[in-house]
Steps between C-alpha positions, in 0.01 A plus 500: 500500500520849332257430243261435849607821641402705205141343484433577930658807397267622271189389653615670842616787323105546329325419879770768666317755233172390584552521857628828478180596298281378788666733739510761268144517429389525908184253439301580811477114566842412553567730790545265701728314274744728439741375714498107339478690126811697586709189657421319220631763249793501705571192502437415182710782360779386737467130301510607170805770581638205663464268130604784245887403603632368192473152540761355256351085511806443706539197682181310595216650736437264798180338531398712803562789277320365179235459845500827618487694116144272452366608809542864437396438142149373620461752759592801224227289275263485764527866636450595119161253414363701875552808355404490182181253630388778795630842341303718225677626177818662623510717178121618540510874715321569790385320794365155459375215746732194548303199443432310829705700717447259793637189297784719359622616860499128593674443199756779532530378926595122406747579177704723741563212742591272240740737349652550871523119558672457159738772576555359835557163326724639268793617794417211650647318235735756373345447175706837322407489135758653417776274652585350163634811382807453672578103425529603117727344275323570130640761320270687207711438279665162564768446251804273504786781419718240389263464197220777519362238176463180639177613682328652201373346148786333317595622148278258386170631639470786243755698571663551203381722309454769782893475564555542139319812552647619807850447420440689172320803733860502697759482250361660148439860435694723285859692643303755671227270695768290587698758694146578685430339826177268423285309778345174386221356687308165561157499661274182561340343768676324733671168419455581119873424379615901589780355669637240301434702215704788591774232621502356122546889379793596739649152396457558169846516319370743230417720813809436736758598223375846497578621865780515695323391797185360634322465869202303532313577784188374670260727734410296834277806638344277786877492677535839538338801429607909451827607503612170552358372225617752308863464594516136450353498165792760391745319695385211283525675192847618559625148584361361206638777314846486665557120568762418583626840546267592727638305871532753784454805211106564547403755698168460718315822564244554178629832362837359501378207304302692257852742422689162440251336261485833317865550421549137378191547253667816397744244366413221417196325280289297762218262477324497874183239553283597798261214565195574648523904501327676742357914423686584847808397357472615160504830614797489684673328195402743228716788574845307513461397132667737233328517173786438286755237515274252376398265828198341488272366804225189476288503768191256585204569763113390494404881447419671192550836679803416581635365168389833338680715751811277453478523111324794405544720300766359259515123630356197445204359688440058428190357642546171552176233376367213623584188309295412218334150519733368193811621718335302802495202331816539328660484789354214713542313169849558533558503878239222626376318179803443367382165340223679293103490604224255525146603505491418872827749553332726297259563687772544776668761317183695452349485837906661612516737215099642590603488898839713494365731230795603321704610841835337440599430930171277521583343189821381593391443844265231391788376256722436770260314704393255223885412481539151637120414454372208280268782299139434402231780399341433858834567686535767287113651612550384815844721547328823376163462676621583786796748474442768713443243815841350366678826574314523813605118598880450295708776754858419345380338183444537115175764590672717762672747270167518328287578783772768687495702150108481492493597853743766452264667247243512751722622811606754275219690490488791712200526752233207593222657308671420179593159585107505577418617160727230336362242686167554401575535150563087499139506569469532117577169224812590380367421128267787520692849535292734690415857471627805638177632605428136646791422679555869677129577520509162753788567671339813629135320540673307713675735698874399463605846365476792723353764207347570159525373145812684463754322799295161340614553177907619657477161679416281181751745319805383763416109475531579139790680508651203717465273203258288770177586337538532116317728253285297231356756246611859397319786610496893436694571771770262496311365813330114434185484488483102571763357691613195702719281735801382381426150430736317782470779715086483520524119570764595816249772621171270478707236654603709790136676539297205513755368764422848708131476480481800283379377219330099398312315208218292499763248493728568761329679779569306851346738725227698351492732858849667408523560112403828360529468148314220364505414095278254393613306163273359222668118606370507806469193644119496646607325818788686546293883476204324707762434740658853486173679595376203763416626826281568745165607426531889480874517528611828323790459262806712520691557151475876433525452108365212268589432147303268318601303177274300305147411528275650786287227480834259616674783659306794683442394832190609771637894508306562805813317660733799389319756720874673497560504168694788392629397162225327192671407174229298307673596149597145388202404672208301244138447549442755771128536604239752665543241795890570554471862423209510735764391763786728401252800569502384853912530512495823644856572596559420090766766382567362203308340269539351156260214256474305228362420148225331668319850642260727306347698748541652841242520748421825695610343826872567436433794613565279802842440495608862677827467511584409141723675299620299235264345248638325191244436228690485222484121446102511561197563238325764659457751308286768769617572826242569772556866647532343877821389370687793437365646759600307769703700742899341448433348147858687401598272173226398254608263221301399167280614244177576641207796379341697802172581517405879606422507894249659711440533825776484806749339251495794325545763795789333631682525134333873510738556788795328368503204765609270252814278572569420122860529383486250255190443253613287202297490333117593410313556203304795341204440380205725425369409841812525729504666805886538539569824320291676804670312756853549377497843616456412810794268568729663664733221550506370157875466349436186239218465293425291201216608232334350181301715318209354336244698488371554146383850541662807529247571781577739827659180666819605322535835559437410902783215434717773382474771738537173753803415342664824499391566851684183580831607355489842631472357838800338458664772524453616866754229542663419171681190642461119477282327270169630354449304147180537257423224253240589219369264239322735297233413243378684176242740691771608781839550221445867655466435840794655630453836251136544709455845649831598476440838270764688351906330463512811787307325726607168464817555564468686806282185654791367615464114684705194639542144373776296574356214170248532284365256202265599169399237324268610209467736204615900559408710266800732657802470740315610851609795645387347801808274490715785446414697770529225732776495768736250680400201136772280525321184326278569205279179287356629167332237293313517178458861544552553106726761531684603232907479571528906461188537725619256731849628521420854598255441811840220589761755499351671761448247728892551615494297783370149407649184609295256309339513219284271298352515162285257379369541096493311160826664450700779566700558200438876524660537814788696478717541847735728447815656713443647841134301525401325796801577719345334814360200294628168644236233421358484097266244438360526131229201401425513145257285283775501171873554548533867429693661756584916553801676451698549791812712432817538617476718864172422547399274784832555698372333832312218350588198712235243334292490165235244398493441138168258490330357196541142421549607119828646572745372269885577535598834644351867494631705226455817700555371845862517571604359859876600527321869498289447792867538735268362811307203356501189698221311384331409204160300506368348169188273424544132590326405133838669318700276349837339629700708227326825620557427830912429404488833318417715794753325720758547270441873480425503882891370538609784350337806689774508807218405790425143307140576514279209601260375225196331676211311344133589610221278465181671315142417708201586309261675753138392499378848396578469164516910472753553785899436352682152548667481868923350531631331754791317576601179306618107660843648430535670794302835697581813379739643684481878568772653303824553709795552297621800407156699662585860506 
């Protein structure tokens, strides 16, 4: 039921906004309505105040309340579709005329009775949805604490080597580091093995011989909460601490507890396990540890936060990994087919190793329910096609453990407009990580977050930092660029959203009148769509978004149906013609907006689609952008790489008095005849732009790009916070682009700007003192600049407070990084053509958490790259094309620098611009994980 209360949450959270923006804005037509439009914010507001009680998917709803929550999520869907049907652009200023006002006060008249009746209805039937919250018996973290283990992965479900590793973190270290207090921690997503393999490390005889005494204690935080909490957990730790000893002894009252605990670590060695950790608790643990005397603590939680404020600085942070497909089947083939494989059980034992997706609970979930069963490949399909409606239907059986911990990472998250966003990001296949930009850019099209790039990007930011959504490639910032579900986890949250309505396929839509999400697959069945978008002659459909994969010949329905279509992504969409774009320019509530291979051109009559504002063309051929586009009035995020031709005319005048809504413009392309130079000027919202140079003449164009640029940067600095990032690919004529009208060294320097991250890419015939006189550069991208080390090195040692950098050259052999350089540097990526690496010395570097070593030529270690003198290193990422006895090399030496550095393998992808350097991402092995141990 909670996963229903999010979704009527959200939706009656965006019409309580709206509403609120009708009364705000006085139209002169509604005065007589004032009175329905306020008792319907009211009541509305009192609904969704009413669902953000934590509902904890306790106990089962009754079927007048499953009732009464569909009522008032078609009323909340209907209110919305009348206002956004009847009302002009909210966003647009001044006063404009409601569309049929007659037909919208009848509208307005008959939705407020209906909302009264199903209110009335709803005491009526004392339908409280929030009357499971008290008939609860799940815990979150629902562990048998006979034997913490038995609910997790067995040893045998690749386990091993991570205790190995763990038990090494807790009991080596040389006379002084073992007298130091050291916190070990294990982060992973929920059901991953933490658990059991934390109970195989405090069981470990290797690790039990070294203390005195041990408590293992598990954190049930949905029992009690505060002080209470607080004093149980250290009431548990004591007894486990004191054993026997302890009987009537404890005291109750929490400072008491915390004096006790301190003056029996003062003597004696401990080993304390705190399962499931909360930051709450943490907090009130730290300060009752003493440094010396050796204890050590192991703690597990879902958080990555809260594993680094646990370790850090001189612990030991383990993130856990999903299963690899050869441990999968390693196990069923010793658990289930113990008698060996046929073909037929083959193809069993693939269709259950591709379903759980290395997560060890489902894994041995579906083990335990194949026990007993004759097993053929089709019982074996049959099990795993339908798991998440197993969990739903098998209460007290082999799935329910599964489902509570998958359920539990849902009810977790704090606040219904996150469980929103999660839930919609199962709209996307789980084989296809998605983008940053795409999967924040339509949370906020769609109105699910309450505010501006920057709360989308903290929301993504705390799924990933819950180990629920996981990061797939490395970026500048330590921040993903592509991302995705976890594998089990997506499945569970499609599952559960296509149950609430919220979001259907081609294939599974029952009621095409409620769903508002609606993904259309490439194996569509035709009867099946026809049947989905059957109806009554003119009958508007309701989905707000519609993602399309496959052919639009098979797949792209009659868009005139989608008059309320909010949400376009065309992307993996083939064979698009003027006919179907001719119909999206009629989608005029389109906010976001994104196409295909298929599309060469855009028509002038986008500039009918007011309240866009973002278009992705990255995927597309066109190569010139009509000027109506970027001038329509909310266009705020424009992807791609487009020219623009100079405009004229009323176009022009509204640039001239910087009414542009551009923040984002990546990228366009100077040519001889662009227009954009001029018009950068002029955007006054601008904080991301992306520009190719290829002009072949050192004509005025330039010297207008210039002064734009610098304009740009010294804007920044009226508010030198948040993001504001320049990306150049220069070309032979504009090397000296940046050195344009800046006079005298005098001058230059005193032209002082703002970017947060900027990228050259192309030949300088100098270091820019542009660069250096920029403020607030954290992340800096220089590639094939030709810069001589020397040359290179002095405009770098003044850039004192970068956090990435990345160089990108045939080699950089005359790099010499010496002591006391870079001391904010945390991220190095260095790409190089043949393996010739700098010098970094000893002392240099001294924060550096990660470095990139990529070139698939590498071969054995780098002679003047010592890791055990970066003291903060954590991760190491090499080329996936090294060799195995490389790759051994570097994990040898990354066992002997005191953090155990990770060493990670990064797949090269050869970018179809043959000038522009190779892109990494992530390998099969596993997603890069964002480094964690040992992080200063």
């Amino acid at each position: 039921m909670e996963v229903a209360v999010a979704v009527v949450s959200a939706v009656t959270k965006s019409v309580v906004s709206k509403l609120i923006t009708v009364l705000e804005k006085r139209y002169k037509e509604l005065k007589d309505l004032e009175g329905d439009i306020s008792f319907l914010h009211r009541e509305l507001a009192m609904i969704c105040g009413s669902m953000e009680v934590q509902i904890s998917h306790k106990g089962q709803p009754s079927a007048v309340e499953i009732l009464s929550m569909e009522e008032f999520r078609a009323l909340a869907h209907n209110i919305e579709d009348c206002l956004d049907r009847f009302l002009p652009c909210a966003a647009c200023e001044g006063e404009l005329q409601i569309r049929n006002p007659r037909k919208f006060c009848h509208e307005i008249g008959r939705l407020k009775r209906e909302l009264d009746a199903a209110h009335e209805r709803k005491i009526r039937y004392n339908a409280d949805f929030c009357s499971a919250a008290a008939e609860s018996d799940l815990d979150d973290n629902p562990v048998d604490q006979d034997n913490p283990g038995a609910y997790g992965a067995s040893p045998a479900v690749g386990i091993e080597e991570a205790k190995r590793e763990l038990c090494k973190s807790l009991v080596d270290g040389g006379q002084a580091s073992r007298r130091k207090l050291k916190v070990v921690s294990i982060v992973g997503f929920g059901g991953s093995g933490k658990t059991a393999l934390a109970w195989e490390v405090y069981n470990c005889p290797q690790v039990a011989e070294q203390f005195s005494c041990r408590a293992w204690v598990t954190v049930a935080s949905n029992q009690i909460h505060g002080v209470a909490a607080k004093e149980a957990l250290l009431t548990a730790i004591l007894e486990g601490l004191l054993g026997e000893e302890a009987q009537e002894s404890v005291p109750q009252k929490l400072r008491q507890l915390q004096q006790h605990i301190s003056r029996l670590l003062q003597t004696k060695r401990c080993l304390i396990v705190i399962d499931n950790i909360k930051m709450e608790l943490w907090d009130v643990i730290k300060p009752i540890f003493p440094d010396e005397k050796g204890s050590r603590i192991l703690v597990t939680t879902t958080v990555t936060s809260v594993a680094n404020a646990c370790s850090l600085p001189d612990g030991y942070v383990y993130s856990i990994r999903s299963l690899s497909a050869e441990q999968s089947k390693d196990y069923l083939d010793k658990n289930v087919f113990v008698n060996g494989c046929s073909p037929d059980l083959e193809r069993g034992s693939t269709a259950i190793v591709n379903k759980c997706d290395g997560h060890p609970l489902a894994l041995v979930s579906v083990a335990k329910a194949l026990q007993g069963h004759k097993l053929t490949g089709d019982l074996c399909e049959k099990m795993t096609h339908n798991l998440c409606s197993r969990m739903d239907e098998n209460k007290n059986g082999h799935f329910t453990k599964l489902g509570q911990v998958l359920m539990n990472n849902y009810s977790s998250l704090p606040g219904n407009s996150l469980k929103t966003c999660l839930l919609y990001s199962s709209l996307f296949p789980n084989d296809r990580p998605v983008s940053r930009k795409t999967l924040t850019g339509r949370w906020l099209a769609e109105g699910y977050i309450d505010g501006d790039q920057e709360i989308a990007d903290k929301k993504l930011d705390e799924l990933i930092d819950r180990n629920i959504i996981l990061p797939v490639d490395p970026s500048n910032n330590g921040k993903a660029k592509t991302c995705k579900p976890h594998g089990i986890m997506h499945q569970f949250m499609l599952h559960k959203s296509m149950a609430s309505n919220f979001i259907a396929t081609s294939l599974s839509a029952r009621n095409r009148s409620n769903f508002r999400h609606l993904i259309i697959e490439k194996h569509t069945n035709g009867t099946a769509f026809d049947n989905l978008l059957s109806g009554s002659a003119g009958e508007q459909l309701r989905p707000r978004s519609l993602t399309v994969f496959g052919s639009a010949e098979e797949a792209v329905p009659d868009l005139t149906s989608f008059e309320l279509l909010r949400v376009l992504d065309l992307k993996e969409c083939n064979g698009l013609n003027e006919e179907h774009l001719g119909h999206i320019y009629k989608l005029l509530h389109l906010k976001y907006l994104t196409l295909g291979s298929s599309v060469s051109n855009l028509s002038v009559q986008m500039e009918r689609l007011h309240c866009l504002e973002i278009l992705d063309l990255r995927k597309t051929k066109i190569e010139t952008l009509p000027v109506e586009v970027i001038s329509l009035p909310h266009l705020a995020h424009l992807y791609g790489k487009m020219k623009l031709k100079r405009i004229s005319g009323k176009n022009h005048k509204r640039f001239l008095q910087g009414k542009s809504n551009l923040q984002t413009l990546a990228g366009v392309v100077i040519d001889n005849n662009s227009g954009f130079p001029e018009l950068m000027v002029h955007m006054k919202k601008l904080t991301k732009v992306k520009i190719w140079c290829e002009s072949n003449s050192t004509d005025c164009s330039y010297a207008v790009l210039s002064e734009a640029i610098h304009k740009f940067a010294q804007d920044g600095m009226s508010t030198p916070v948040g993001a504001r990032s320049l990306s150049l690919h220069l070309n032979d004529s504009s090397k000296d682009l940046l050195n344009h009208h800046q006079g005298d060294n005098t001058m230059a320097a005193s032209r002082k700007g703002y970017l947060s991250s900027l990228k050259l890419q192309g030949s300088l015939n100098q270091f820019p003192q542009f660069v250096m006189s920029l403020r607030g550069l954290k992340e800096l991208c220089l590639a094939y600049t030709n810069l001589t080390g020397p040359h290179l090195l002095l405009g770098l040692r003044k850039l004192r407070h970068l956090v990435y950098l990345k160089l990108v050259e045939v080699h950089l052999a005359d790099l010499d990084i010496k002591h006391g350089d870079f001391p904010s540097l945390q991220h190095l990526c260095l790409m190089v053509r043949e393996p010739r690496f700098p010098t970094i010395q000893e002392g240099a570097l001294p924060r550096l958490t990660s470095v990139q070593l990529l070139c698939k030529g590498l071969v054995g270690l780098c002679d003047h790259i010592k890791v055990e003198c970066l003291d903060a290193l954590c991760e190491i990422a090499l080329d996936s094309q090294v060799n195995q006895e490389t790759i051994r090399l570097w994990q040898n030496e990354a066992k002997k620098h005191p953090k155990s550095p990770k060493v990670l393998l990064l797949k090269r992808v050869d970018p179809a611009d043959t000038r522009s350097p190779a892109k990494y991402v992530a390998t099969d092995h596993g997603s890069l994980k964002p480094p964690v141990q040992g992080t200063p």
